[in-house]
C-alpha positions as CSV (number, residue, x, y, z in Angstrom):
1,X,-10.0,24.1,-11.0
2,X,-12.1,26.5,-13.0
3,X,-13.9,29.4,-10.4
4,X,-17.5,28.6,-12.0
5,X,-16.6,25.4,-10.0
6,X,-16.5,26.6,-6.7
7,X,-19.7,28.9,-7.3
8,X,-21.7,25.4,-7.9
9,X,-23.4,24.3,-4.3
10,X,-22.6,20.6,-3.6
11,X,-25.4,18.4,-2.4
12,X,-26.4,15.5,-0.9
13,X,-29.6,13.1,-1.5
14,X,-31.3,13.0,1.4
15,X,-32.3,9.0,0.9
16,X,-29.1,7.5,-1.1
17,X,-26.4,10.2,0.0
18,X,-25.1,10.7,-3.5
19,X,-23.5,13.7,-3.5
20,X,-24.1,16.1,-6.6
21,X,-22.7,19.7,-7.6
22,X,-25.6,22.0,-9.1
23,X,-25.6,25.2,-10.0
24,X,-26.9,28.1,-7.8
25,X,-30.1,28.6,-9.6
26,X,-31.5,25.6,-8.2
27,X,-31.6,26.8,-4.8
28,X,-34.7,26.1,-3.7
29,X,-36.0,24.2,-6.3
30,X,-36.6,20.6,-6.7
31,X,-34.4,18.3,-8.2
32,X,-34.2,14.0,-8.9
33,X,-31.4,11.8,-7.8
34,X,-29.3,11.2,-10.8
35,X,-28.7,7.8,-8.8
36,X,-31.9,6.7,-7.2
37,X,-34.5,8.6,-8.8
38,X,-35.6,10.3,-4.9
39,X,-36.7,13.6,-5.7
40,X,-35.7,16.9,-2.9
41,X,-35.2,20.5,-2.4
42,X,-32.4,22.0,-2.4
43,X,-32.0,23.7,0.8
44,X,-29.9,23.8,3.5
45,X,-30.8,20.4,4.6
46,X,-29.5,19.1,1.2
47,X,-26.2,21.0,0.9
48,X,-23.5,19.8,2.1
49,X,-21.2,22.5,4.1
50,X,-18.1,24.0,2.7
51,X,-15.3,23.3,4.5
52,X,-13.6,25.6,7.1
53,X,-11.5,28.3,7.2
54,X,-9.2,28.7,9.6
55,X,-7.9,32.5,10.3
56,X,-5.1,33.6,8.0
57,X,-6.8,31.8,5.2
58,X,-8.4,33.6,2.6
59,X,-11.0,32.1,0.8
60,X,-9.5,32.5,-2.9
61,X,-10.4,30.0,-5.5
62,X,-6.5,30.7,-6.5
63,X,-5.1,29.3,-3.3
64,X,-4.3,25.1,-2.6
65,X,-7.8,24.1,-0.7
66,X,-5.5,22.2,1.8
67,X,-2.5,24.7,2.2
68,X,-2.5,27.8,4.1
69,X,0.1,30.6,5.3
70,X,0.7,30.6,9.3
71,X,0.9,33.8,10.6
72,X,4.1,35.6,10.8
73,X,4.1,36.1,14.5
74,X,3.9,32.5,15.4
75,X,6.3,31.4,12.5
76,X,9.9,30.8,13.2
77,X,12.7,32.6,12.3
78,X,14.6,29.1,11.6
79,X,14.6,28.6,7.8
80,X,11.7,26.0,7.6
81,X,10.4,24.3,4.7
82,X,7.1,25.2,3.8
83,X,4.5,22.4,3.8
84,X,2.5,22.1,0.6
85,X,-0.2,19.4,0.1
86,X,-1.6,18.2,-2.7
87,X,-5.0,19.4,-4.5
88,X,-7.7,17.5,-3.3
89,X,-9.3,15.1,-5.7
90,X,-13.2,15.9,-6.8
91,X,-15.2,12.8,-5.1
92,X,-16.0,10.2,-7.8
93,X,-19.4,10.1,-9.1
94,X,-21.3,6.7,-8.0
95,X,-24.3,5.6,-10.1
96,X,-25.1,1.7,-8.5
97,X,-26.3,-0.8,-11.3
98,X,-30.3,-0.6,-12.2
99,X,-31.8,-3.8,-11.1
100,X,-32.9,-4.4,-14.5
101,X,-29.2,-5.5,-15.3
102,X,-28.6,-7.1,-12.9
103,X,-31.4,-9.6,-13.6
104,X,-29.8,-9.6,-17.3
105,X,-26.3,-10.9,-16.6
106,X,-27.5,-13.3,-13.8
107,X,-30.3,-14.6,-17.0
108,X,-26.9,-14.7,-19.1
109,X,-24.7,-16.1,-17.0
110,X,-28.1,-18.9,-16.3
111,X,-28.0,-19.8,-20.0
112,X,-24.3,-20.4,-20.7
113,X,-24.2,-22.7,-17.0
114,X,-27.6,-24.5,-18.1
115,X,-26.4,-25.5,-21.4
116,X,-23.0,-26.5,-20.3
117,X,-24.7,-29.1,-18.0
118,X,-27.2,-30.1,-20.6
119,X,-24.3,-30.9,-23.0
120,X,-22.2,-32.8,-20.5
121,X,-25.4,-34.9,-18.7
122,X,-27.2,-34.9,-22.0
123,X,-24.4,-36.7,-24.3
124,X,-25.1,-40.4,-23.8
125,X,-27.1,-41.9,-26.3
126,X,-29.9,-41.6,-24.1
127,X,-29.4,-38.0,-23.0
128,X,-31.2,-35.4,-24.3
129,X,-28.7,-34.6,-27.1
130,X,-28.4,-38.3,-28.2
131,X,-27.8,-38.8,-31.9
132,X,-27.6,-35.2,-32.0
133,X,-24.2,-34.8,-34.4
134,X,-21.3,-33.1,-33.0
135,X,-21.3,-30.4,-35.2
136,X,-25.4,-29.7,-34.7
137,X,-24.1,-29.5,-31.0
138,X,-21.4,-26.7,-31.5
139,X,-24.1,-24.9,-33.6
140,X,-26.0,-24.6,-30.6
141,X,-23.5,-24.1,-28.3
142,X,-22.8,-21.0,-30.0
143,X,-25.5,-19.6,-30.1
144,X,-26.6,-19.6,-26.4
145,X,-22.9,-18.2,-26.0
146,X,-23.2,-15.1,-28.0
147,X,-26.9,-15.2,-26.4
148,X,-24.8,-14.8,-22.7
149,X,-22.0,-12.8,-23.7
150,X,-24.0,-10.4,-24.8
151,X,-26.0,-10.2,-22.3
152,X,-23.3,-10.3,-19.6
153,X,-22.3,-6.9,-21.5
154,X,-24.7,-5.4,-21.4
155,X,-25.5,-5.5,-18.1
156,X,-22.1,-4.6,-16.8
157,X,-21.6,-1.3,-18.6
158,X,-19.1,0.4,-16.2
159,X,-16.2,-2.6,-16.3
160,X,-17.6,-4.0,-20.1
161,X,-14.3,-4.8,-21.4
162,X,-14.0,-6.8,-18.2
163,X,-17.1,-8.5,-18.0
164,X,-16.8,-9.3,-22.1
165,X,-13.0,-10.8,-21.6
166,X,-14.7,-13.4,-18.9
167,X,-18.0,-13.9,-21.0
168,X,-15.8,-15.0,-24.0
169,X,-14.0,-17.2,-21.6
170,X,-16.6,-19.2,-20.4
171,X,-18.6,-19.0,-23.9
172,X,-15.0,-20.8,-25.3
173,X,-15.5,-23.4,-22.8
174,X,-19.2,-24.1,-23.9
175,X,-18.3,-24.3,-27.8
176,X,-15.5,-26.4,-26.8
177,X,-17.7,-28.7,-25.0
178,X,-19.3,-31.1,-27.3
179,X,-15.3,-31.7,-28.9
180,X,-15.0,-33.4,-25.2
181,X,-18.3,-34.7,-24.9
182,X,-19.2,-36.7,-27.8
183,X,-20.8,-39.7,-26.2
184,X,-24.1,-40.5,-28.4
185,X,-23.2,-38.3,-31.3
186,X,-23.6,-40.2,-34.2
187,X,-27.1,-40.0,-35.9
188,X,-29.7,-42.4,-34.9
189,X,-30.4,-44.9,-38.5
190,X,-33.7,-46.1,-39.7
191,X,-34.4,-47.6,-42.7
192,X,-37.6,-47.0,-44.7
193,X,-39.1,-50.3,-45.4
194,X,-40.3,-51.2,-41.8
195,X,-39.8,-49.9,-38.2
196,X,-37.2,-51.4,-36.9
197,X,-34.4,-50.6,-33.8
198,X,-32.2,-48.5,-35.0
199,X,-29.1,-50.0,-33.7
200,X,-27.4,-50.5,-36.7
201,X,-25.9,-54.1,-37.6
202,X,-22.3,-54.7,-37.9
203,X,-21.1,-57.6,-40.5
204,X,-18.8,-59.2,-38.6
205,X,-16.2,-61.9,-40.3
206,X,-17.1,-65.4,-38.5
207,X,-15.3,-67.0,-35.8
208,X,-16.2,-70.3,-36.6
209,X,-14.9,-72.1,-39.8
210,X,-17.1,-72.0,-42.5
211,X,-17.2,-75.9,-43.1
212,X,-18.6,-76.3,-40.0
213,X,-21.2,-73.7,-40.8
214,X,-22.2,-75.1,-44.0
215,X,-22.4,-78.4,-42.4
216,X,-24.6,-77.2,-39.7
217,X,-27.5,-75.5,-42.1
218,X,-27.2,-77.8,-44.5
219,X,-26.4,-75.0,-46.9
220,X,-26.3,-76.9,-50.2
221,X,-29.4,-74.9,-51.3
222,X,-28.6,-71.8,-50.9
223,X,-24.9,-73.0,-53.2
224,X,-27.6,-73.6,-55.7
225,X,-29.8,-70.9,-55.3
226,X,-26.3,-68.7,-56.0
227,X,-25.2,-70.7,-58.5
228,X,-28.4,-70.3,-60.4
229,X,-28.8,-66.5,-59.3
230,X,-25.1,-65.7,-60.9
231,X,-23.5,-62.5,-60.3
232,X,-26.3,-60.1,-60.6
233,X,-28.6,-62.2,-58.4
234,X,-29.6,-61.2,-54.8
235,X,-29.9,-64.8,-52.5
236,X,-29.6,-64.5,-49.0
237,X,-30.2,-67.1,-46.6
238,X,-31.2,-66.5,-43.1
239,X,-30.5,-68.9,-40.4
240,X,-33.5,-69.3,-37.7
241,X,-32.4,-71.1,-35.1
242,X,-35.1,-71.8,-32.1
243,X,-37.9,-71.1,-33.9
244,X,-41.5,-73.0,-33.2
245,X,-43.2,-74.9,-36.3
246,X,-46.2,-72.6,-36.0
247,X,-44.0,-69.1,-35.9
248,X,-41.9,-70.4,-39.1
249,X,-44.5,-69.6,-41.8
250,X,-45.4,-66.0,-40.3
251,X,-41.7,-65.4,-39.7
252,X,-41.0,-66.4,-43.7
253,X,-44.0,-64.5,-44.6
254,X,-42.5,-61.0,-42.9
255,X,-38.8,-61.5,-44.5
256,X,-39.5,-62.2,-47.4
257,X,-42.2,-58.9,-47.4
258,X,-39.7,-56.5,-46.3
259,X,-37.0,-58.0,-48.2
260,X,-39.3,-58.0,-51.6
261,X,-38.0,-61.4,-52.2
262,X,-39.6,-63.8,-55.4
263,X,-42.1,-66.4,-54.8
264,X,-39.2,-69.2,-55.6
265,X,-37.8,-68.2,-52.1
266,X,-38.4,-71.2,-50.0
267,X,-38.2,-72.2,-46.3
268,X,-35.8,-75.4,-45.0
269,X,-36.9,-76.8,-42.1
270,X,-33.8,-78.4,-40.0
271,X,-33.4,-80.4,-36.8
272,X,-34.0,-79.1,-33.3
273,X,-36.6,-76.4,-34.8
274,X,-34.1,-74.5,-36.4
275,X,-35.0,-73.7,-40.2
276,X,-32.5,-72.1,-43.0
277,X,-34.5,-69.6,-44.8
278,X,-33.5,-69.1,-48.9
279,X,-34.0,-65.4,-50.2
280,X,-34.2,-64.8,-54.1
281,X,-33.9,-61.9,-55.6
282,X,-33.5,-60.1,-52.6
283,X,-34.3,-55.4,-52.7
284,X,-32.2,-55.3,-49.7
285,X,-28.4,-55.5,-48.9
286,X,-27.1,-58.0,-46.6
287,X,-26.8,-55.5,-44.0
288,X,-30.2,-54.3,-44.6
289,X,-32.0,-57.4,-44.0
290,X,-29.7,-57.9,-40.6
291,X,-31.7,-54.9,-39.4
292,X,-35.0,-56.2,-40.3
293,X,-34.1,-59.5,-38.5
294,X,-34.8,-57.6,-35.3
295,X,-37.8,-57.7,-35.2
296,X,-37.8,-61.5,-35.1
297,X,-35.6,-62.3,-32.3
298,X,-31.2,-61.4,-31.8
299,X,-28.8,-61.2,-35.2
300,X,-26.0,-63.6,-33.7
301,X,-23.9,-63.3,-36.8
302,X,-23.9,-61.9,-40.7
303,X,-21.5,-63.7,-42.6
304,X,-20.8,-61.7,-45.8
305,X,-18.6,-64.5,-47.1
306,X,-21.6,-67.2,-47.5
307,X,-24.1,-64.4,-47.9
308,X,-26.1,-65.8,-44.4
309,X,-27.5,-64.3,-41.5
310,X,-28.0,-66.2,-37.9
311,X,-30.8,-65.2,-36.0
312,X,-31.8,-66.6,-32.5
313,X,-35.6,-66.5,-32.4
314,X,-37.7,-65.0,-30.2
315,X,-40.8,-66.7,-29.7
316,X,-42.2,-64.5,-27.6
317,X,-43.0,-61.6,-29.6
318,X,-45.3,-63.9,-31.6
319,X,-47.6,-64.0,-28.5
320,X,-51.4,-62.3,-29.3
321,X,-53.0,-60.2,-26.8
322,X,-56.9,-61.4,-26.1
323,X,-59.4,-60.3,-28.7
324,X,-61.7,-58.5,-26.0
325,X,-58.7,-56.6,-24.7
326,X,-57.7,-55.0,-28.1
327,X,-61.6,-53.6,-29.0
328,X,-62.3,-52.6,-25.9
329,X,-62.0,-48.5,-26.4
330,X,-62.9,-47.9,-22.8
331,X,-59.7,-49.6,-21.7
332,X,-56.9,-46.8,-21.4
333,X,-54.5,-49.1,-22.6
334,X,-56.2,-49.6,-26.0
335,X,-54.4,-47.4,-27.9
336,X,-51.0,-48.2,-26.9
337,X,-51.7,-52.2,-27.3
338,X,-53.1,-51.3,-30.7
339,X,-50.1,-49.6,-31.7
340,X,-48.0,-52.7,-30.4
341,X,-50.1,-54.4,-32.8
342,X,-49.0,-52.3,-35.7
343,X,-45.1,-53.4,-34.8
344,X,-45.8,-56.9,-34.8
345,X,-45.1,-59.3,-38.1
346,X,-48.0,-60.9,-38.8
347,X,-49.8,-59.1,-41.4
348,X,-53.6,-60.8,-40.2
349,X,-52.7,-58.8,-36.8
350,X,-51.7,-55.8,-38.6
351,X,-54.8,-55.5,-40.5
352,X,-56.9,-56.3,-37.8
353,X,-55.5,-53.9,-35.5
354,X,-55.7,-51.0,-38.5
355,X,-59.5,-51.7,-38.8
356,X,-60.0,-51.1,-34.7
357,X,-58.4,-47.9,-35.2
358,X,-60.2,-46.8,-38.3
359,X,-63.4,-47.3,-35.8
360,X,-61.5,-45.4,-33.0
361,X,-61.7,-41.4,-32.7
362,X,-58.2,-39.8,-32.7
363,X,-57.3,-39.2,-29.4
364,X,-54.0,-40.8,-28.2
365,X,-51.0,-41.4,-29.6
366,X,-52.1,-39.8,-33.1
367,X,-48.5,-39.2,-34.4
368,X,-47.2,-42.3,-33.3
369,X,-49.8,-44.2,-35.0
370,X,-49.9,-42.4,-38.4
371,X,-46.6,-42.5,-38.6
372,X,-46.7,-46.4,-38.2
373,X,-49.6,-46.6,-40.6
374,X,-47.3,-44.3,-43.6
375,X,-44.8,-46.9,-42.6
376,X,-47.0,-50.0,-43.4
377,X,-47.9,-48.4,-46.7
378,X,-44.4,-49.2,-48.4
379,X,-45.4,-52.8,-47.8
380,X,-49.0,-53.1,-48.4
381,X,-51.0,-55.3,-50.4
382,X,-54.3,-54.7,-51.6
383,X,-56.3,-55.7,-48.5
384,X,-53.9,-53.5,-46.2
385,X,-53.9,-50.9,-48.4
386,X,-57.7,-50.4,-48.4
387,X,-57.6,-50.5,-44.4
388,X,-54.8,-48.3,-44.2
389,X,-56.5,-45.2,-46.3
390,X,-60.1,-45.7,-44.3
391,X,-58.0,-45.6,-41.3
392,X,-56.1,-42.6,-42.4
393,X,-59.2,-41.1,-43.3
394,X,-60.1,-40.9,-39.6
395,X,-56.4,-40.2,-38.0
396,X,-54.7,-37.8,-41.0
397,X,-55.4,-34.1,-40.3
398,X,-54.1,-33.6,-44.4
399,X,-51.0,-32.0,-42.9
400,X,-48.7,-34.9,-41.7
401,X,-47.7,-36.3,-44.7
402,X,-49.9,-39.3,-45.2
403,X,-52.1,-38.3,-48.1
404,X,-48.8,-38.0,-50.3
405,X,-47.7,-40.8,-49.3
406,X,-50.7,-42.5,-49.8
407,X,-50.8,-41.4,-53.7
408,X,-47.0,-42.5,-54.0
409,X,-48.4,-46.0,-53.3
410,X,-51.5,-46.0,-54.7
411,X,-50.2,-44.8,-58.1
412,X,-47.3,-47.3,-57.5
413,X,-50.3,-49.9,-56.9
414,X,-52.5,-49.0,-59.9
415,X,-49.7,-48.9,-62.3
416,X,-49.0,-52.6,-61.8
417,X,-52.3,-53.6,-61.1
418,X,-54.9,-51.6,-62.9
419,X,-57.1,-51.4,-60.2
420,X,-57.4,-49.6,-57.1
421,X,-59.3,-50.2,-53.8
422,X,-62.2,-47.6,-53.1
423,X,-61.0,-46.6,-49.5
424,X,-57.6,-45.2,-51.4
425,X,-59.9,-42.8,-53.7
426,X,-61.9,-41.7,-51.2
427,X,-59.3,-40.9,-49.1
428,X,-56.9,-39.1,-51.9
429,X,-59.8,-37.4,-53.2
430,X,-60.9,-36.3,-49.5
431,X,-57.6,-34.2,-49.5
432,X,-57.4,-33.3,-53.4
433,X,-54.5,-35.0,-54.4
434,X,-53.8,-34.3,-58.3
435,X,-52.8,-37.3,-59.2
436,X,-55.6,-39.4,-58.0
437,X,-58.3,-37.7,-60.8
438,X,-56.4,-39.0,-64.0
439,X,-56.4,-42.4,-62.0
440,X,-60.2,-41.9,-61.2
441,X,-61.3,-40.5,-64.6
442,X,-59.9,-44.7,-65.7
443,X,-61.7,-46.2,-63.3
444,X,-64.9,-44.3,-63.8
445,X,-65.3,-44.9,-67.6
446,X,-64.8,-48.6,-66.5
447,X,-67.9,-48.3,-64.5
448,X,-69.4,-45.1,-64.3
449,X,-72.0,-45.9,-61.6
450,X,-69.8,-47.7,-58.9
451,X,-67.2,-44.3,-59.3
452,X,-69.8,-41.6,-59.4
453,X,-70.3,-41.2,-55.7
454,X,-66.6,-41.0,-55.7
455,X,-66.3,-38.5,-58.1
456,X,-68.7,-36.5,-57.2
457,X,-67.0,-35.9,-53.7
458,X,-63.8,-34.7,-55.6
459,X,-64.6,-31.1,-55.3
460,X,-63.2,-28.7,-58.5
461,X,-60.0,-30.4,-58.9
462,X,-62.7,-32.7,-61.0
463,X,-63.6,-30.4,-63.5
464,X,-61.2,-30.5,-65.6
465,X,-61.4,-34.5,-66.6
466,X,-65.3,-34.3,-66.1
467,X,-65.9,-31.3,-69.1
468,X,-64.3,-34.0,-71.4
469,X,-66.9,-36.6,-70.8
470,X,-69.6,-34.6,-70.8
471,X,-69.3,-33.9,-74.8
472,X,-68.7,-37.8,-76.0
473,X,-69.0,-41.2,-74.7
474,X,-72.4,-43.3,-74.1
475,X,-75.5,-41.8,-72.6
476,X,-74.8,-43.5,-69.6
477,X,-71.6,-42.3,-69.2
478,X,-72.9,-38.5,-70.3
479,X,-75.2,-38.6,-67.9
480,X,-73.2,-40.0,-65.2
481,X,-71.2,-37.2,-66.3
482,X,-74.2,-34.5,-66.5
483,X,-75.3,-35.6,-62.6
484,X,-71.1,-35.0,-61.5
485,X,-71.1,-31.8,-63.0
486,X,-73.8,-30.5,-61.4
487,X,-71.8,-31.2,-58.2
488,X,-68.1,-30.5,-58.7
489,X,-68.6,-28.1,-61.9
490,X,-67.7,-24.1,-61.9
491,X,-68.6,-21.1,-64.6
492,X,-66.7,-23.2,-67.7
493,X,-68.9,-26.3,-66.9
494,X,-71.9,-24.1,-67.5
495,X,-71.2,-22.9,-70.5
496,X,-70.6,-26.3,-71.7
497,X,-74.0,-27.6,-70.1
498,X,-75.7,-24.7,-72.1
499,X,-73.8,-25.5,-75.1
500,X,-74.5,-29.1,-74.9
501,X,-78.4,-28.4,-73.9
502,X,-78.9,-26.2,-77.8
503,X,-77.3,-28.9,-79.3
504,X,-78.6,-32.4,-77.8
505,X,-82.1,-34.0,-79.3
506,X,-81.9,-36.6,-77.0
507,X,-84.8,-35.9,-74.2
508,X,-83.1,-38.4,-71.5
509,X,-79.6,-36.8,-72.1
510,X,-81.0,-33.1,-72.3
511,X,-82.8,-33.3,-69.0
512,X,-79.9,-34.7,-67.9
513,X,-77.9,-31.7,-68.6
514,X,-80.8,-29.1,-67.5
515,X,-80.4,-30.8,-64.3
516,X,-76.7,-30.4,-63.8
517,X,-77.0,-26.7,-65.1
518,X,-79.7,-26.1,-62.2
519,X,-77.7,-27.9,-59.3
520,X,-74.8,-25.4,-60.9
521,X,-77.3,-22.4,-60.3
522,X,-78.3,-23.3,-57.0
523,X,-74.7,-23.8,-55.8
524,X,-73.9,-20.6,-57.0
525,X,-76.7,-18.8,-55.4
């Protein structure tokens, strides 16, 4: 050992008793615990004593600390080995773990345990990870085990390749866990036509013998409807079986919507209420429509081989709720049975229930319900259409969705039927959809004054087809023009008012245009 060693003075802490070796020049002068932060002087109180000498020892940093010679005079004269011990070791320097790391690799150790027992209770297709694919659930496995390995590391930084080794371990185990687990993995399905349960429909080959089928639904009509549909034709028929005379007509009415079926599909009706139900021209697969059959009772069978689907109805769901109890907006339910509404089949209910809600502020189930209402969309006529856009108008925040999928429709809608329902305008022009103003600039040359008001809500998205008008076309529609421009025009539309204004002899038309250029002023200012 080095002599500037045994000049240091070794001391104690008076609070933790970690012992410390200092140099002399800190006697007397205060000093902090390397271990617990307790500041002290070093003093005699502090120092811990130097160990005795006994006489015949020399105190020379050259000697063994432990070893010394006996005097001669009490030695013996018999030839006897000399004891030598070994040099005392320097005691160990002890620093305890900061709390702060502690808490650490308990938090890390928390995470890995918490999401093992999530992803073992959470697997079923109910759990919190159903439909969650398996993959998806190593991904985040993995990450909450380098999230706990890491932190078990760090907080264990005098045995870390230790701590790391059994970190690893355990974060093995967890990425290994939803290979075991895979209970509920597969995705949930939905289809985008209509809501429906998303337990998918298997086609199934039939246990009965297909004579016997045929001769129970009477299935010569649907033979003919195939024959006649030939290999490019879609014709499927749908069994109902229990269904009441007054259900049969809505139930048609909501296959052969979602399906997108031809008006020469045509209802059977058959003994003991049961009805076989002849789809032409059929949008959706066999498999497809099996789905959408939920909603009208349970799909018993799908038999691929005569293009038929059994379904055992459910009467009840065609049951209506009170009138009274679906307005009244005081009754906490009336969201919630209003939303039920929006599920059911019958398209009357649906519209009904879409105009309470359009009168109804915003306050419950809001994603629920517009979610429903971009659902109903896809299937819309012209009636539901114009209730779903005012009702949207209420319920869409601009940010969920709903005005895109509003124009997808509503262009869909206008390009087969050259018209389109005010609500959907307003609505699409509320949130500045693009292609709503070529669509609007048709409809207002058709009639200028029913589309003004309109228009002139469009904002500056509007300017652009607006200018155009402004320079040709009849004086009504100029000045229908003039009177928009002065709402939704900018600095281009007032150069072309001024422009227009040297130009135009006509009084009517010119004040028409000093007017616009004024309102242009005043909005400015």
């Amino acid at each position: 050992m080095a002599e500037e060693d045994f000049q240091q003075i070794q001391i104690r802490c008076p609070k933790c008793t970690q012992r410390f070796r200092v140099g002399p020049e800190l006697r007397g002068r205060m000093v902090e615990c390397g271990a617990c932060e307790f500041r002290f002087r070093v003093d005699d109180e502090a120092q811990v004593k130097s160990r005795k000498f006994y006489p015949g020892e020399k105190k020379d940093p050259t000697l063994n600390r432990y070893s010394r010679q006996p005097h001669m005079e009490y030695s013996s004269h018999l030839p006897v080995e000399q004891a030598h011990y070994a040099d005392v070791t320097d005691i160990e320097r002890f620093e305890p773990t900061p709390i702060s790391k502690v808490i650490v690799g308990l938090v890390g150790g928390g995470i890995m345990a918490l999401t093992l027992l999530l992803l073992i209770t959470g697997s079923s297709p109910q759990g919190i990870f159903g439909g969650v694919p398996t993959d998806r659930r190593m991904v985040i496995a993995g990450f909450f085990a380098i999230v706990g390995t890491l932190m078990i590391s760090y907080a264990n930084p005098a045995a870390r390749v230790k701590a790391t080794i059994i970190a690893a371990l355990g974060a093995v185990a967890l990425i290994g866990t939803p290979l075991v687990f895979t209970d509920g993995s597969k995705p949930l399905v939905g289809t985008s036509k209509d809501a429906v349960p998303t337990a998918p429909v298997v086609t199934v080959e039939s246990r009965k013998k297909l004579s016997e089928i045929k001769s129970t639904v009477v299935y010569s009509p649907m033979e003919k409807a195939l024959l006649e549909a030939g290999q490019d034709g879609h014709v499927i028929g749908v069994w109902l079986k229990g269904i009441r005379d007054s259900n049969a007509a809505l139930a048609t009415s909501y296959l052969m919507r979602v399906s997108g079926a031809a008006e020469q599909s045509h209802l059977y009706p058959r003994l003991n209420q049961n009805y076989l139900l002849v789809l032409i021209q059929s949008q959706l697969s066999l498999e497809e429509l099996g789905l959408q059959c939920k909603r009208v009772g349970e799909v018993d069978d799908v038999i691929s081989e005569l293009h038929l689907i059994e379904v055992t109805v459910d009467n009840n769901q065609f049951n209506e709720l009170s009138i009274s109890k679906l307005s009244d907006k005081t009754d906490g339910a009336f969201y919630q049975l209003n939303y039920r509404e929006l599920q059911c089949i019958d398209i009357r209910r649906i519209n009904e229930a879409v105009l309470r809600l359009a009168g109804a502020d915003p306050v419950q189930s809001r994603d629920d319900i517009i979610k429903r209402m971009v659902e109903l969309l896809e299937m819309s006529d012209k009636e539901m259409l114009a209730n779903l856009c005012k009702a949207l108008a209420v319920w869409s925040d601009g940010k969920d969705g709903a005005p895109e999928a509003a124009m997808r429709v509503a262009a869909e809608f206008y390009r087969k039927n050259k018209e389109l329902p005010i609500e959907a305008a307003v609505f699409l022009t509320k949130w500045q959809q693009p292609g709503i103003y070529p669509i609007l600039d048709e409809l207002w040359e058709r009639d200028p004054i029913f589309w003004e008001d309109v228009y002139l809500k469009s904002g500056p998205l509007a300017e652009q087809g607006i200018i155009p008008r402004l320079m040709k076309g009849s004086n009504r529609h100029r000045m229908s023009a003039a009177r928009i421009a002065g709402r939704v025009g900018g600095d281009k539309t007032k150069e072309v008012l001024s422009q227009l204004m040297a130009e135009t002899t006509d009084l009517e038309l010119k004040s028409s245009f000093e007017n616009a250029l004024s309102a242009l002023e005043q909005l400015k200012q």
